[in-house]
N, C-alpha and C positions, 0 to 999 in steps of 0.2 A: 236362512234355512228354508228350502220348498216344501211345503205342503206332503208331497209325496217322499221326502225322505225316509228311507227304512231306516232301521236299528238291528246290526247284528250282534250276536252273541261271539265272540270266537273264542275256544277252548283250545289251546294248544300249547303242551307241555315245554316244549323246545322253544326257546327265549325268541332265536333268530328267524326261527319259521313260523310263528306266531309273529312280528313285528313284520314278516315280510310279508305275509297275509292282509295285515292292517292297514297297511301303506297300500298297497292295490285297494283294498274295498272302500281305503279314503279319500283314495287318487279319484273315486268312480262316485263319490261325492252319498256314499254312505258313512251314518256314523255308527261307529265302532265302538262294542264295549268290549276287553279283555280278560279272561282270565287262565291261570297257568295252570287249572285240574279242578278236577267237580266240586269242591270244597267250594271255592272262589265263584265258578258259575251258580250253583245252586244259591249262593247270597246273593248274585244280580236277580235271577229267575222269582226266587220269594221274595221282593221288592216288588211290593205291590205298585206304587211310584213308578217303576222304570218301564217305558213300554220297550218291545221288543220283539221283532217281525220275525227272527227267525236265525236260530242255533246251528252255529258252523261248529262239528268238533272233530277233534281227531280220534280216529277208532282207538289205538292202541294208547288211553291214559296207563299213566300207572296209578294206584289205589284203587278209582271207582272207574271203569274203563267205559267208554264211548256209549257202550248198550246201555249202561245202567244207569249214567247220566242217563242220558232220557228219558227213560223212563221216570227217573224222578224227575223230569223238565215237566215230562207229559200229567207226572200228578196235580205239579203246580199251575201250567196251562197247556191244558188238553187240547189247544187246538195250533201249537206252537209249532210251527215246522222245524224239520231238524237234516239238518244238512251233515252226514260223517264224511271226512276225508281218510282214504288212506292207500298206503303204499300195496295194500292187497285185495282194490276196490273191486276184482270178480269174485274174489274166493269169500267175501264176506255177505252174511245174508241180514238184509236189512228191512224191518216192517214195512209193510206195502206202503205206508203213507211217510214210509223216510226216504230221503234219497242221500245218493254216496257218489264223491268222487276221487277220482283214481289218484295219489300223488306219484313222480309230480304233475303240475298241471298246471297250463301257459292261464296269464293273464286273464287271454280270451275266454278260455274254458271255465273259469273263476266267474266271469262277469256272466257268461251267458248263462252257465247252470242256477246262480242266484236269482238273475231276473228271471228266468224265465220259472223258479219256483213261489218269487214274489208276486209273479203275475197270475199264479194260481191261487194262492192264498186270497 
């Protein structure tokens, strides 16, 4: 494992598009933590133990939905980047310090927008 490996978070409701999320950002030689709705993230996030560079989720959960994770992401660490995905990536308004991308979105656009919000963190 390199030095510079991240750790992402990915929240994603939907079985097949959460797995096909994780397979790309495995493929890209990040490791990947999963979970299927804010319940599940926020017990990786309060694991004081787990480091974790940075929160892929999908806007539209259902129970605690995309904004409100984060916010509770941001309680537990405040300086956690937070990446939403979703299928209505102009019409949703996201904190200055989140960033959003559009589904779907090629491979490329996955790897670029990650590294290049890794490389600001």
């Amino acid at each position: 494992m390199s030095a510079e490996q991240s750790t992402i978070l990915v929240v994603e409701d939907d079985d097949i598009v959460r797995m096909l999320i994780v397979d790309v950002l495995e493929e890209l030689e990040f490791k990947v933590l999963e979970a299927d709705g804010g319940e599940q993230a926020l017990a990786h996030l309060n694991d004081s133990n787990q480091v974790i560079h940075l929160m892929m989720t999908d806007f539209g959960l259902p129970v605690m939905d995309g904004r409100e994770l984060a916010s509770r992401a941001r309680q537990a660490r405040p300086t956690l980047p937070v990446l939403f995905a979703s299928g209505y990536a102009e019409s949703i308004e996201v904190p200055a310090d989140m960033y959003v991308i559009g589904k779907p979105f090629s491979i490329d656009q996955l790897r670029d927008k990650v590294k290049g919000i890794l490389n600001q963190a």
